[in-house]
C-alpha positions in Angstrom: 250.8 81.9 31.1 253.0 79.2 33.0 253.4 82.3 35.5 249.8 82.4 35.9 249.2 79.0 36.5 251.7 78.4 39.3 250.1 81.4 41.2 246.7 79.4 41.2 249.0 76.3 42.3 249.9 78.5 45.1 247.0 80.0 45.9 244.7 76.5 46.0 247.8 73.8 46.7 250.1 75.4 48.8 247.8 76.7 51.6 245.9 73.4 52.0 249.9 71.7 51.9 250.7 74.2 54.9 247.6 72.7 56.5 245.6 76.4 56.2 242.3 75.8 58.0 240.3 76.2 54.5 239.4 73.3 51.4 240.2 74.4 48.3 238.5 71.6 46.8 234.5 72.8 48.1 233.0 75.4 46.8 233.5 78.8 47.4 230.6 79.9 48.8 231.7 77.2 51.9 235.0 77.6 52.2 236.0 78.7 55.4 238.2 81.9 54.8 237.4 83.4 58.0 240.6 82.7 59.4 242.8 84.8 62.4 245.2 87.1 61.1 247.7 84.9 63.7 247.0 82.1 60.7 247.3 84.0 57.6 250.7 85.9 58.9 251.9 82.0 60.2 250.4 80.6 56.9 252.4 83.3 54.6 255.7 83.6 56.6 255.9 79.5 55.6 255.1 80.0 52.1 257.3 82.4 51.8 260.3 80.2 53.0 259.4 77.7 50.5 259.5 80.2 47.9 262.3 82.6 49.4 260.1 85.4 49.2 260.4 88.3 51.7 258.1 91.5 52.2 259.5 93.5 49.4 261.4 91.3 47.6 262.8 91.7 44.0 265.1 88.5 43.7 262.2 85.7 43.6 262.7 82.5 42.2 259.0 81.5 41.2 256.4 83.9 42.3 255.9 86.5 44.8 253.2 86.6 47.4 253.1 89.9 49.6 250.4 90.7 52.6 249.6 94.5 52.0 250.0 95.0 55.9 253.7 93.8 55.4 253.5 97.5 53.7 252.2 99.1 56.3 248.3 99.0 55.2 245.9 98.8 58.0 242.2 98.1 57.3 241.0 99.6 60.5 237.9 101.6 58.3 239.8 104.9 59.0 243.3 105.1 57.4 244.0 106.1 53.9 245.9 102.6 52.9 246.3 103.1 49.2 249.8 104.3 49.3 250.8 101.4 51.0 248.5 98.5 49.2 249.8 100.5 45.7 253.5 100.1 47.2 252.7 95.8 47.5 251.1 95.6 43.9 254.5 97.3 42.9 256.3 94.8 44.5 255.0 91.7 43.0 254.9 93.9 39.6 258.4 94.0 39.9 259.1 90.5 40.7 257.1 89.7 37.4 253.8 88.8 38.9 252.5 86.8 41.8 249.5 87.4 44.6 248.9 90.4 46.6 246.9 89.1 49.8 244.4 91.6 51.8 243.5 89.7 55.0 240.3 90.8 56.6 239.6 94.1 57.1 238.0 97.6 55.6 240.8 99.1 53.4 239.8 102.9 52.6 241.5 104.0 49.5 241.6 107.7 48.7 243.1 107.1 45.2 242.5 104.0 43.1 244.9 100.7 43.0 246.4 100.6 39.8 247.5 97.0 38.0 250.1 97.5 34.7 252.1 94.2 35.2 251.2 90.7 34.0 250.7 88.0 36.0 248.8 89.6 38.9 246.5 87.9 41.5 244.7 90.5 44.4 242.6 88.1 46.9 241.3 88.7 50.2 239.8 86.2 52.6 236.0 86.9 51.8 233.6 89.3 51.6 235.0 90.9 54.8 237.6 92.1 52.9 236.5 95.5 51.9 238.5 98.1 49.6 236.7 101.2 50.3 236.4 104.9 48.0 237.0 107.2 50.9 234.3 109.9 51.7 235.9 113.1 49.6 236.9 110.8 46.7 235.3 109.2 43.6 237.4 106.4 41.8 237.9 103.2 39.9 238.5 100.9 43.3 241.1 98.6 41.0 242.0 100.0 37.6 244.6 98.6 35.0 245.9 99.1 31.3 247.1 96.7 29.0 247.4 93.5 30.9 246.9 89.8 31.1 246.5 87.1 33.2 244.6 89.0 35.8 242.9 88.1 38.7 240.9 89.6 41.8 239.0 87.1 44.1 237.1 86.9 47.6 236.4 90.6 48.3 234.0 93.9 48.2 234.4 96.6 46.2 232.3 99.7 48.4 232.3 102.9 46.1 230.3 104.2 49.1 228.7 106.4 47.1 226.2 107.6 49.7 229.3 109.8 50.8 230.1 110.8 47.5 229.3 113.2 45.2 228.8 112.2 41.3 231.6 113.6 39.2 229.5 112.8 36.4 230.3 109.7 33.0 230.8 106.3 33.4 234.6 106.2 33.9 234.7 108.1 36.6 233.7 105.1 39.1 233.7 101.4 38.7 234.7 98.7 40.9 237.2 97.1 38.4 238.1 99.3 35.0 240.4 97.8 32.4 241.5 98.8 29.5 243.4 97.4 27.1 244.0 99.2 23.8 247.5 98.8 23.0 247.6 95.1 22.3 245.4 91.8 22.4 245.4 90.8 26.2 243.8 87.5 27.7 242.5 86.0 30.9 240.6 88.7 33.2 239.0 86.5 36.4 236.8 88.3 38.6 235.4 85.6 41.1 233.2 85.8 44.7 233.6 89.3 44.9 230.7 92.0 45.6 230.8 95.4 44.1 228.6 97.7 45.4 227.2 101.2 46.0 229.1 102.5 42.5 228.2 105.5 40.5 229.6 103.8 37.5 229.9 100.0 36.8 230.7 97.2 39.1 233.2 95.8 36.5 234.2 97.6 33.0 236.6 95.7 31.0 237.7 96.8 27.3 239.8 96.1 24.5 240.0 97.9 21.6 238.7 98.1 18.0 241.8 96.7 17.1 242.8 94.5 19.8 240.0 92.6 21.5 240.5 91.6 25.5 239.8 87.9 25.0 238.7 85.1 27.9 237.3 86.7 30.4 235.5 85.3 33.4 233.6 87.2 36.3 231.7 84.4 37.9 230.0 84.3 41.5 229.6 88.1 41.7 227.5 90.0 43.6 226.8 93.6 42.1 224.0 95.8 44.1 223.1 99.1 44.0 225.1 100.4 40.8 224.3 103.1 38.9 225.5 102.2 35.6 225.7 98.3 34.5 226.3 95.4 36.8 229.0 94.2 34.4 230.1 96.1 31.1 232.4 94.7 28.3 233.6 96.5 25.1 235.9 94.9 22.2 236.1 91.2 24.2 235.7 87.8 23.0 235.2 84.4 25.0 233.5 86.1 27.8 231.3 84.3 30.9 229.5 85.5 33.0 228.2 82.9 35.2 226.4 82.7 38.6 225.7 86.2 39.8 223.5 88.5 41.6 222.9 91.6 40.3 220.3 94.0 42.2 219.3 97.7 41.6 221.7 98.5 38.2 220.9 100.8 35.6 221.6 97.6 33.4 222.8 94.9 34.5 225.1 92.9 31.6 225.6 94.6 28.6 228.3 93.0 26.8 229.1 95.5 23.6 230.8 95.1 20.3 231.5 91.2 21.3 233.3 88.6 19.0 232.9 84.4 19.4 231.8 82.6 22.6 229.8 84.5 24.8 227.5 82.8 27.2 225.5 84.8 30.6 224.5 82.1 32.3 222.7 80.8 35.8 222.0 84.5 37.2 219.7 86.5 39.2 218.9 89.9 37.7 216.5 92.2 39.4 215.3 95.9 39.2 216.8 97.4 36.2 216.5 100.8 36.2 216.1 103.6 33.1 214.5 101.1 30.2 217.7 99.7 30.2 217.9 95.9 29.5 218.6 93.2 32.4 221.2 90.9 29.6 222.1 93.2 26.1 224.6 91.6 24.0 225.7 93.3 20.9 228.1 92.3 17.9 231.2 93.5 16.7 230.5 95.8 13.5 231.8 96.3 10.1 232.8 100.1 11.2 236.4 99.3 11.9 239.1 100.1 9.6 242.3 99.5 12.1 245.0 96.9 11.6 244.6 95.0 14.1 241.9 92.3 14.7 239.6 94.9 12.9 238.7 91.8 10.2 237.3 89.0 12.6 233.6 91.0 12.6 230.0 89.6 13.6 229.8 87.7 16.9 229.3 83.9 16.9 228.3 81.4 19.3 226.1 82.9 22.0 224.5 81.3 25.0 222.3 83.1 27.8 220.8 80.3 29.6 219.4 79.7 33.0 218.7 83.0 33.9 216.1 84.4 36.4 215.2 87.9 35.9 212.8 90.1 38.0 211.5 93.9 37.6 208.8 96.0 39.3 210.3 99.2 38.2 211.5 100.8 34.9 213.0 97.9 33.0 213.5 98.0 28.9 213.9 94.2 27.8 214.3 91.3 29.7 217.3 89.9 27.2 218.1 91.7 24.4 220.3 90.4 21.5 221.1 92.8 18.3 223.3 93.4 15.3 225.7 91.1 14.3 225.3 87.9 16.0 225.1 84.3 14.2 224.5 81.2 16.3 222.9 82.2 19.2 221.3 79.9 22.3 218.8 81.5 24.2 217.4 78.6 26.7 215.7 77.8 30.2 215.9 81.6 31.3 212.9 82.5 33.3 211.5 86.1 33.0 208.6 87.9 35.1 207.9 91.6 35.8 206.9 94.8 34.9 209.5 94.9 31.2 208.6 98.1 29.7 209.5 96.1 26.1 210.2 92.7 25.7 210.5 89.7 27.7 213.1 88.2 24.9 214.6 89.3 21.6 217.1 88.1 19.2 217.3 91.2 16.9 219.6 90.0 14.6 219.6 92.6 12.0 223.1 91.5 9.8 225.3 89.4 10.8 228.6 89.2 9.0 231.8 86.4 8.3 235.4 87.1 7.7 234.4 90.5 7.1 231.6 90.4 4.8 228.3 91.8 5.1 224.9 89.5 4.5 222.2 92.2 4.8 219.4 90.2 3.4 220.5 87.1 1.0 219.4 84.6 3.2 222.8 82.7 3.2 222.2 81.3 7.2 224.4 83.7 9.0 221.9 84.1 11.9 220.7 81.1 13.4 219.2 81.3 17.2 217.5 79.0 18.9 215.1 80.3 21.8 213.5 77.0 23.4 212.4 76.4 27.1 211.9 80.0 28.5 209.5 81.2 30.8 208.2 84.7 30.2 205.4 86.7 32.1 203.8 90.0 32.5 205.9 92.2 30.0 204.4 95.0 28.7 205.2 94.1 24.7 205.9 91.1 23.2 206.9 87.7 25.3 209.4 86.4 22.8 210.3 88.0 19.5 212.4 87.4 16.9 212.9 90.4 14.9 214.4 91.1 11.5 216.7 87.7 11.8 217.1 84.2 9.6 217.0 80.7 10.6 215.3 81.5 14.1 213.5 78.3 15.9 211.6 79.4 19.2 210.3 75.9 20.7 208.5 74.8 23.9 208.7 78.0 25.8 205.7 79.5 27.9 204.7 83.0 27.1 201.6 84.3 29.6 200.2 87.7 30.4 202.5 90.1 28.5 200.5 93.4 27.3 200.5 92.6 23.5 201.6 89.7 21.9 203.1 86.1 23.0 205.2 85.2 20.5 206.1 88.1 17.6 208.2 86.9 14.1 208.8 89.2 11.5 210.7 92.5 10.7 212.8 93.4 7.4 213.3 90.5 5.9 212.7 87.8 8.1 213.0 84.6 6.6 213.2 80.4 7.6 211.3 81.6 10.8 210.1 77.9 13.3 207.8 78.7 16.1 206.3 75.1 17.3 205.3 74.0 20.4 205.0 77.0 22.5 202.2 77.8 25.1 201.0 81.2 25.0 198.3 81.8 27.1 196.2 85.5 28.4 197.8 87.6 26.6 196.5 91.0 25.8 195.8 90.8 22.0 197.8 88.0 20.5 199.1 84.3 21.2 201.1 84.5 18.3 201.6 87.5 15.7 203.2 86.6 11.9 204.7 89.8 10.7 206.2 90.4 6.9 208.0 87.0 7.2 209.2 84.7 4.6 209.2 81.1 4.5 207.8 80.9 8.2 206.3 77.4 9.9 203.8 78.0 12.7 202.7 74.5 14.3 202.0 73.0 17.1 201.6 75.6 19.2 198.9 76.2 22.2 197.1 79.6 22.1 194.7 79.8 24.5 192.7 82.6 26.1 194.2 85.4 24.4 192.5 88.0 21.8 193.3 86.4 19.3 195.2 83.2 18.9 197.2 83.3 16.0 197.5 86.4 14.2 199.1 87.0 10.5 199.7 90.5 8.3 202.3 91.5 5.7 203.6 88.4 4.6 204.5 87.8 1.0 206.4 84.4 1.6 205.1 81.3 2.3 203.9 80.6 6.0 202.6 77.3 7.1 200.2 77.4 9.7 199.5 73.9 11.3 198.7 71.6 14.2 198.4 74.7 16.2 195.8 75.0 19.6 193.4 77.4 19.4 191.2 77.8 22.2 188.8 80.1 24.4 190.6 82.9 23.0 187.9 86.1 23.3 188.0 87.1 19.1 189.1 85.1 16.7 191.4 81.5 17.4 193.1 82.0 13.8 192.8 85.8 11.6 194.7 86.1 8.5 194.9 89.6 6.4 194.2 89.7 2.6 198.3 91.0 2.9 199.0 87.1 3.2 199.2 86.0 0.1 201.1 82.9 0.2 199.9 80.3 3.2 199.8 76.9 3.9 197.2 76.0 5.6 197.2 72.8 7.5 194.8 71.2 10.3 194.6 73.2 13.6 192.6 72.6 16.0 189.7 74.6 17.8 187.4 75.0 20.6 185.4 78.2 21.9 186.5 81.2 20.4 183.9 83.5 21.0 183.6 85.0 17.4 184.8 82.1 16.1 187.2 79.6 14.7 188.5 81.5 11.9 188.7 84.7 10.2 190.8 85.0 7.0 189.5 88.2 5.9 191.0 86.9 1.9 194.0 85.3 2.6 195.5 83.7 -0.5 195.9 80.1 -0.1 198.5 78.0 -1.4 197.3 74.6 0.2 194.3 74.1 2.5 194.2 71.2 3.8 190.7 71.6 5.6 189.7 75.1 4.9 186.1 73.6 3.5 185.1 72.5 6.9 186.8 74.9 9.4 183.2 74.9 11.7 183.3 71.0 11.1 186.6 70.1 13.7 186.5 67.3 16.0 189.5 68.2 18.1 191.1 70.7 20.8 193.8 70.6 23.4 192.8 71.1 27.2 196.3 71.9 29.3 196.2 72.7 32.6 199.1 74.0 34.9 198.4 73.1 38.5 200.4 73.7 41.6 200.9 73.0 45.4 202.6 74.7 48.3 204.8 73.0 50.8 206.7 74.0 53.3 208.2 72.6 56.8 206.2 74.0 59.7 203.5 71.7 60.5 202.0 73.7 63.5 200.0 76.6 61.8 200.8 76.5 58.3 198.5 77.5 55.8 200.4 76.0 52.9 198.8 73.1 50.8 201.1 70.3 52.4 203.9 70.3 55.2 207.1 68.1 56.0 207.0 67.6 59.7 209.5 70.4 61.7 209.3 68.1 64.8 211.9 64.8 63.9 214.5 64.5 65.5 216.8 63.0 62.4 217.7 63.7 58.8 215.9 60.7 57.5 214.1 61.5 53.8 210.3 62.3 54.1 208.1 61.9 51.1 204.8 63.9 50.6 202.0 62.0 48.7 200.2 64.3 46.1 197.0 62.0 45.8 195.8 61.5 42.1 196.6 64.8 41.1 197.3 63.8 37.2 193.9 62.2 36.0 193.8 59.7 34.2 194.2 59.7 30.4 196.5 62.8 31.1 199.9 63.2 29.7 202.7 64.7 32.3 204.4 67.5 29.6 206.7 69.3 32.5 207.3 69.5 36.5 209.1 72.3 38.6 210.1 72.6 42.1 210.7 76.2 43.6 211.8 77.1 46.0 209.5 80.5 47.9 212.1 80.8 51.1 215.6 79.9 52.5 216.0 76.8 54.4 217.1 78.3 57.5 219.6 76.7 60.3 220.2 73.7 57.1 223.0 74.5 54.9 221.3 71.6 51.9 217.9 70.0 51.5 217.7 67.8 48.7 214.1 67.4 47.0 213.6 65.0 44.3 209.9 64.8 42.6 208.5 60.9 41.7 205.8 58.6 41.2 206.5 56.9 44.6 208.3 56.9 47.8 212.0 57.5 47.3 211.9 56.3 43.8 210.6 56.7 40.3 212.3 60.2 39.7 210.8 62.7 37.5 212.5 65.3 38.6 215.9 63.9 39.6 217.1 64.7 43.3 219.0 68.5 43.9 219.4 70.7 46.2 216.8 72.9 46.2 216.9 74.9 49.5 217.4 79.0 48.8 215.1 81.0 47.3 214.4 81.1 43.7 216.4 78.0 43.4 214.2 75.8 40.5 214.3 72.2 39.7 212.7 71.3 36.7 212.2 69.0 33.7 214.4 69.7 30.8 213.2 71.6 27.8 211.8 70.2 24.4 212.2 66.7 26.6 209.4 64.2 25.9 206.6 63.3 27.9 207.3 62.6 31.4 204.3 60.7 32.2 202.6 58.7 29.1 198.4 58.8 29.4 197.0 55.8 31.5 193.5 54.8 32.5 194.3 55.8 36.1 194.9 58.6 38.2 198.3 58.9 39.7 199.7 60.3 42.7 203.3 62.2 43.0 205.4 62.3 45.5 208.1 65.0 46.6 211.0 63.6 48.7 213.4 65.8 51.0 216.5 64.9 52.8 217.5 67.9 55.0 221.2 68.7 55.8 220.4 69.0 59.6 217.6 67.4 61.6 214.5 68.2 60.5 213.6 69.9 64.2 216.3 72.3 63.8 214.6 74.1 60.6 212.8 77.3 61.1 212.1 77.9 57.7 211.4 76.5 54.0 208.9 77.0 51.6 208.3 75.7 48.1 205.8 75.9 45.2 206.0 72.2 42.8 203.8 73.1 39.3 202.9 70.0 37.2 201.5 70.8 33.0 200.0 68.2 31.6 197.5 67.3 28.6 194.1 66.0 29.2 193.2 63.7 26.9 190.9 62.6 28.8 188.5 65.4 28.9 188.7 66.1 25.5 187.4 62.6 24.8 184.7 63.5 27.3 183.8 66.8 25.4 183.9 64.6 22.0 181.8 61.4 23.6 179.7 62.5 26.5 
């Protein structure tokens, strides 16, 4: 481990102390890596007189660094250069570990590069850096067995398998493929590099049934056009996957038999292919009867979180969570497209601790929490939470999905809390109750759906309160004479075309207004309204425009004039944005109630597309009611003068209550 370390001392110290034309302390998407081969070779050859390190060395006396052309590799795009990149790995094998630079260059490998030391670091200069499968020859670009402390960063992985031919399985191509089965191995870093045009996986890393792989990282990844998943992990604990792009997989993370502190989080996900699922995690089962690590069974603590995923294909589920997870965090992701199943789903089935099974006594093993997601046009179910315990799904916004908003229920489902979600046009159901036990259902919106809230099968309690039932085109609230056990509280209606309430001999256990269900003197009205903005001010078409011709970076502010009437509650605000900023590397937008100040939505960068600003979930109101109308404001600061841009284009969406018309409705 101190090995490790000091090679990440030399790789982000050492070059900036040399005076390398590159800051390790920005990020790395702006680090400037593009440097002359004159400057890498100059840059090395004095690194390696601090650390007496020749090409080929054995004798080093901290860590070895060795430039695969000091091996005779080429990158010209033409040579076979895997003999001689294989010979530099070798080398710093030998020494005991250290960094194997690649400077710029297409490296065509007819064989894959092979890693069975400790302490290894590959890293090119960027994405310029290719390692290329040659034209005859399908392989695992980088492959290793039993090891730790490995790292590859700032290069493409090209299967190129348009020249190919498929050999057929999943092993027989992946960008990276470890495995290691022969003892418990830690820290696997995959960062800024792009695998692409694979007939297996962009990365594949495994451990055993015995011996999990644990702590590892792939973070700013790009992953397009794979034919398997973007990123596939067996037998591993404490993985991340954070920030990356992944385009045209057949899956694109599915993170298998995990144990303890997973999170996906802050990635873009489009076009999964085969019903496959864009996130799948699965736990580690009670199956195993090694010696090893074969006792530490179920998977706890998992967060998927800030993800955007988009399909117009042949998708399964959105995100997909199933057997053997406890403690799960499913939050802010945003999911639109043409799902064939599910927009969300924490199928928890049984979850087990230190080995021991809870099928179905209710003990709290499960516990997820699915709050602040965005789900659209799926053809099943928006959100569901399926056969699980202790399952809260808050202030999410489920719209046009094919059947139901919101589904609960399963074998037996049980302490089940679905309050304060939106779920709006939906086929058949806003919300549909299930054979659930012990399940509160309040203060949710259902509005123009079938049927608002819908309830069968359900031999345990279920409270059903406080909920929003309006303009949906049956029934707002239907419970089956297979409820026998509901407590029914005050909800609120308004035009439901057959009418308020049809409960077809539910059996009550409290009814607080069930005498008077025609008689109610309430209803929510919430409205989601948005604007287009963008910065040509010549010929737009767009709702507003910042003005393309000043010469300066100075902030503009757009007035929205009284778009929030008055007596209206502000619930939520997002910025997104539709297209690049071009010829502006930032442009930070914050959202107000006046000029410069006043934030609602606090100033960020906001200037590629799909980027979102918005208001934090389950957060209170962001603007209480007043008398008065109120204007909003959305303030820019470019990066370069505003005369400069050639493009930019954003959508800002305000939700609020209105309060306002209600009281009209009530009091004309």
């Amino acid at each position: 481990m101190k090995r490790w370390c000091f090679v990440f001392l030399c790789l982000f110290l050492l070059p900036a102390a040399l005076q390398a034309s590159w800051d390790p302390t920005a990020p790395a998407d702006d680090r400037d890596w593009d440097l002359a081969d004159d400057d890498i070779r100059a840059n090395f050859a004095a690194l390696g007189t601090l650390l007496n390190i020749s090409a080929g060395a054995t004798d080093v006396n901290l860590v070895a660094v060795e430039n695969v052309m000091a091996y005779g590799a080429t990158g010209d795009g033409e040579t076979d250069d895997a003999a001689n990149i294989q010979k530099a790995i070798d080398a710093v094998e030998t020494a005991g570990g250290g960094i194997v630079w690649f400077p710029s260059g297409t490296y065509v490998l007819g064989a894959a590069l092979t890693v069975t030391g400790d302490d290894i670091t590959l890293i090119g200069v960027s994405h310029d850096t290719i390692l290329q499968s040659d034209d005859s020859t399908e392989i695992n670009i980088i492959e290793g067995a039993d090891i730790s402390d490995f790292t590859v960063m700032n290069m493409t992985l090209d299967g190129n398998a348009s020249g190919t031919s498929d050999a057929g399985g999943d092993n027989t191509q992946n960008g990276i493929r470890i495995i290691n089965d022969a003892a418990a191995e830690s820290n696997i870093l995959i960062h800024n590099v792009v695998a692409e045009d694979l007939y297996g996986h962009g990365f594949r890393i495994e451990g055993s049934e015995d011996y999990a792989t644990t702590n590892v990282r792939i973070i700013g990844c790009n992953m397009d056009t794979i034919d398997d998943r973007g990123v596939r992990t067996k037998f591993c604990g404490r993985v991340r996957v954070g920030g990356c792009n992944i385009n045209d997989s057949r899956g694109a993370v599915f993170l298998d038999m995990c144990h303890d502190s997973i999170s996906v989080v802050d990635c873009n996900i489009v076009n999964v292919g085969d019903l496959q699922a864009g996130v799948m995690i699965r736990g580690y089962g009670p199956t195993s009867t090694g010696s090893g690590t074969s006792t530490i069974m179920g998977c706890n603590d998992v967060t998927i979180a800030y993800n955007r995923l988009w399909d117009d294909g042949d998708a399964g589920m959105g995100i997909n969570t199933s057997a053997h997870i406890s403690h799960q965090t499913i939050v802010g992701n945003i999911v639109r497209g043409t799902w064939t199943y599910d927009g969300i789903t924490a199928n928890q089935g049984f979850c087990s601790v230190n080995g021991n099974l809870d099928y179905n006594t209710g003990t709290g093993n499960a516990y997820a929490t699915i709050a602040g997601n965005t789900v659209e046009g799926v053809a099943q179910y928006g959100i569901s939470g399926r056969s699980g315990k202790y399952i809260t799904i808050t202030g999410n916004t489920i719209k046009g999905t094919s059947y139901a908003g919101i589904y609960i229920g399963g074998r037996d489902s049980n302490n089940i809390v679905v309050t304060g979600n939106l779920c709006h046009t939906n086929t058949y159901y806003g919300i549909y109750i299930n054979d659930c036990n012990d399940a509160v259902v309040t203060g949710n919106s259902c509005l123009y759906n079938a049927i608002g809230i819908y309830g069968i099968s359900c031999v345990g309690r279920v409270t059903i309160a406080g909920n929003h039932l309006a303009n949906n085109s049956n029934y707002g609230l239907w419970l089956t004479d297979s409820m026998t056990t509901v407590d029914l509280g005050q909800n609120y209606y308004y035009s439901n075309t057959n009418g308020n309430m049809n409960d077809a001999g539910a059996t009550y256990v409290s009814t607080a207004i069930r005498e008077d269900q025609d008689d109610l003197t309430a209803y929510l009205v919430t409205q989601t309204v948005g604007w287009t903005l963008d910065v040509d001010d010549d010929a737009s078409t767009d709702d507003y425009q910042f003005d393309d011709d000043a010469a300066n970076t100075t902030e503009q502010a757009i007035k929205l004039t009284n778009v929030l009437p008055a007596y209206a509650e502000l619930v939520s605000c997002q910025l997104r944005c539709f297209e690049t900023v071009t010829d502006s590397n930032t442009m930070s937008i914050d959202v107000g109630t006046s000029s410069g100040g006043d934030e609602i939505l606090a100033a960020a960068n906001t200037d590629s597309a799909n980027d979102i600003n918005t208001t934090g979930a389950g957060d209170g109101p962001e603007l209480v009611a007043t008398n008065a109308a109120r204007s909003i404001y959305v303030n820019a600061t470019p990066g370069a003068n505003w005369s400069t841009l050639d493009a930019g284009r954003w959508i800002l969406m305000i939700t609020y209550i209105d309060y306002g018309q209600v009281y009209t409705e009530k009091n004309p």
